[in-house]
C-alpha positions, 0 to 999 in steps of 0.5 A: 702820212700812213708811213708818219703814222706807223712810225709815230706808234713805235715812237711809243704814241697812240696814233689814228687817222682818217682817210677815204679808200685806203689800199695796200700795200699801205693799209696792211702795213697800218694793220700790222701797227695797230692803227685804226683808220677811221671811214671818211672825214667827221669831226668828231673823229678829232673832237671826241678824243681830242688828241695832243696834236694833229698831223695834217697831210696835204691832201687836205684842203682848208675846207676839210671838216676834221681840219676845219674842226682842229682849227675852230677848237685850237688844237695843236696841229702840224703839218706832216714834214714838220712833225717827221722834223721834229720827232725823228730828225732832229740831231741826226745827220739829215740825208735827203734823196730829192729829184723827179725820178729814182727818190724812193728806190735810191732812198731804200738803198742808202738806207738799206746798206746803211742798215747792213753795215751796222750803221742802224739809220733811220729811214722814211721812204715813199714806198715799201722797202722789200729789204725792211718789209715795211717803209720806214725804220726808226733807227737809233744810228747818226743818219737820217736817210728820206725821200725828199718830195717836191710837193707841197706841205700841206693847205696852210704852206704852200712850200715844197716837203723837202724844205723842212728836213734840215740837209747835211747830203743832198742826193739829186737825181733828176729834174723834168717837170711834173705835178701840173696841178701845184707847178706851172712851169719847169722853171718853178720846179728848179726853183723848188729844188734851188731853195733846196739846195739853198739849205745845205750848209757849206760843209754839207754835201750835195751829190747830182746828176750834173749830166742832166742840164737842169740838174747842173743850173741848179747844182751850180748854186750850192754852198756845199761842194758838189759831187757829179754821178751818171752812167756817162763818162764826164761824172766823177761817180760812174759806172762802166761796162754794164752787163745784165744777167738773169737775176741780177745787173752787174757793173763796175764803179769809178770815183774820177780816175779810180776803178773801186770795184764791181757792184751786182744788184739785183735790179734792172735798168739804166735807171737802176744803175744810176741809182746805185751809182748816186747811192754808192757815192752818197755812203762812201761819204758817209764812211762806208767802204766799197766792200761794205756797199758792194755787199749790201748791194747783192742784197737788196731786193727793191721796192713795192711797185717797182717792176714788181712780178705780181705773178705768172699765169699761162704764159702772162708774167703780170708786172706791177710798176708805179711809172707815170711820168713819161720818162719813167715810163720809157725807162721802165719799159728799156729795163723789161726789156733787157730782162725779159728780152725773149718774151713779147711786151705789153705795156698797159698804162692808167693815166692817173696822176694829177699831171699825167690826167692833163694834157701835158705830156701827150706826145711824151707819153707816145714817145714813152711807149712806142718801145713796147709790143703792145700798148693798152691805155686805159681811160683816165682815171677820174676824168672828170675831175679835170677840165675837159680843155685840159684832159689827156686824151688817150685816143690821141696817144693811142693814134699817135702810137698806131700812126709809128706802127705801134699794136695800141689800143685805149681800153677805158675799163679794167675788164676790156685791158683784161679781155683784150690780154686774154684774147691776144696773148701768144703764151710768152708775154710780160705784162707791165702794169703802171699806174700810181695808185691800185688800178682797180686791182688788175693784177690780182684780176688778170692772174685769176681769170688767166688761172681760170681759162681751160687749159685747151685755150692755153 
């Protein structure tokens, strides 16, 4: 939404919004824009200056005094999706990075090395792009580049977001269970992702992760042809002989039996190289040559929140990272890992989201972390919005974790995780931090008391 926002002000419009607590990076980037956020929800606030249209976002439920006003009055509402349709989409080629994981990384790198070979594409991406400085970009090319997001639309349709943004290529990168509070299954989620599919005309494009079993079921019902990536060798988009380097990942690309180069990114991960393989297929269809994709992927510099180094202090490299699904999780932890192979892990996780607040995936979540040195679980963030039947219990992944070996610790408070890093650290550590939203501003809490220690306890 604040993204949509942003966008709709350069579109030339006079935008404001209402909203409770927001937090950067997105705040400052409605800052810069000149967009006013108005404190909490009131009426007035859409009544007094009654707008030519109101976006509302699926946060908001029915019972919403602005959206409850907006309706009792007749003003022209939408719902987010609709509006991005309509005012930036339309009569463009639509190109959608839809899956569990890899969506905002791999959306800002479609768009991103689109945008270095001239082609100027528009770009809407949950997160913000280190390469635009922001995360969006209007763009006046053919292409349409968005991270397609499964969740729901908004209160008065209940239909995933992607569904709304007319497809010509699809990229699909992964499909697991996730958002417990809208899905009750895995089932429901790959019938999400099949009416997704669904919307693809016969000579659009549909590129998948057919590796993954639930990618494949689904890819098997496209109308569009269908183009297989992965870092394995039955893919027909590839990678191979993969070596990581100080600053950057460096690995060949293959289409079926053709070897077309050598791509260096500058980021880390099995993950990651997944990504630009999906990447590299999804552009070479949209025109672009390997040189001009290998350029640009020397390039990028990542995303906000993505195994982001917030800073370094005593001997504490403070990580920032937004993984909250387990597998996110393990494949974030695999990739400091062999980044940082020398220093000594702390893997500290808040339990944040609407379905890692649930008890769903528990044992996953043990699963995850047990590659880390160090494991700090955080209690769960707005406890008792969830059913107490229904609630993680971190104590029990913390047990599971110590039951394998594993130094883990539950520390419900920001000031405990902080306190027990001081007290523990051996002076060559990464500290990763993941969580969805600000943690209670840990990272900037962390480097300044670890700033502050006398330099005899260093």
């Amino acid at each position: 939404m604040g993204t949509l926002a942003c966008m709709l002000a350069e579109h030339g419009l006079r935008v404001t919004g209402s909203d409770t607590g927001a937090y950067p990076p997105m705040s400052d980037q409605l800052a810069r824009a000149g967009i006013p956020v108005l404190e909490g929800f009131r009426p007035e606030h859409v009544l007094d200056t009654p707008p030519d249209l109101v976006v509302i976002g699926n946060a908001i439920k029915r019972d919403n005094p602005e959206a409850r006003a907006t309706v009792e009055a007749g003003l022209p509402y939408a719902s987010m999706p609709d509006a991005i349709r309509t005012f930036f989409i339309a009569g463009r080629h639509s190109v959608v990075i839809a899956g569990t994981h890899g969506k905002t990384t791999t959306t800002s790198l479609v768009g991103w090395i689109l945008s270095h070979a001239g082609r100027d594409p528009g770009l809407l991406v949950g997160g913000v792009a280190h390469n635009f400085g922001r995360s969006y970009q209007l763009g006046r090319g053919e292409h349409f580049v968005i991270e397609g997001d499964e969740y729901d639309t908004a209160y008065f349709e209940k239909t995933p977001k992607f569904l709304h943004y007319a497809p010509r290529t699809v990229l699909f990168t992964s499909c697991e269970f996730d958002h417990g509070d809208i899905y009750g299954s895995l089932d429901e989620i790959k019938q999400a992702f099949r009416a997704l599919v669904s919307t693809l005309p016969e000579d659009g494009r549909l590129v998948a992760a057919t590796h993954y079993p639930d990618v494949a079921e689904v890819a098997s019902e496209s109308n569009a042809p269908v183009e297989s990536y992965g870092t394995d060798a039955s893919s027909y988009w590839r990678s191979s002989n993969v070596r990581v380097e100080a600053d950057a990942t460096h690995f060949e690309i293959w289409r079926g039996d053709t070897r077309l180069g050598e791509l260096e990114l500058p980021l880390f991960g099995r993950h990651n190289v997944e990504n630009a393989v999906g990447a590299t297929a999804v552009c070479t269809g949209l025109g672009l040559s390997f040189e001009e994709i290998a350029r640009a992927a020397r390039e990028f510099k990542g995303i906000r929140r993505r195994q982001e180094v917030r800073g370094e202090a005593r001997g504490m490299l403070v990580v920032d990272d937004f993984a909250h699904h387990p597998t996110a999780v393990r494949e974030t932890i695999s990739a400091l890992r062999a980044r940082f192979p020398n220093h000594s892990l702390w893997a500290i996780f808040e339990p944040r989201t609407n379905t890692s607040r649930r008890r769903t995936f528990e044992s996953a979540y043990a699963d995850a972390l047990q590659a880390a040195d160090h494991v700090l679980l955080a209690g769960v963030y707005n406890a008792a919005q969830i059913p107490e039947a229904e609630r993680m219990r971190p104590e029990v992944v913390v047990s599971a974790l110590a039951a394998r070996g594993v130094d883990a610790h539950l520390c419900p408070e920001v000031d405990d995780i902080i306190a027990h890093l001081i007290a523990h650290r051996s002076g060559r550590d990464v500290a990763l931090m993941m969580s969805n939203g600000d943690f209670g501003g840990i990272f900037d809490r962390l480097l300044t008391r670890l700033r502050d220690l006398p330099e005899e306890k260093c």
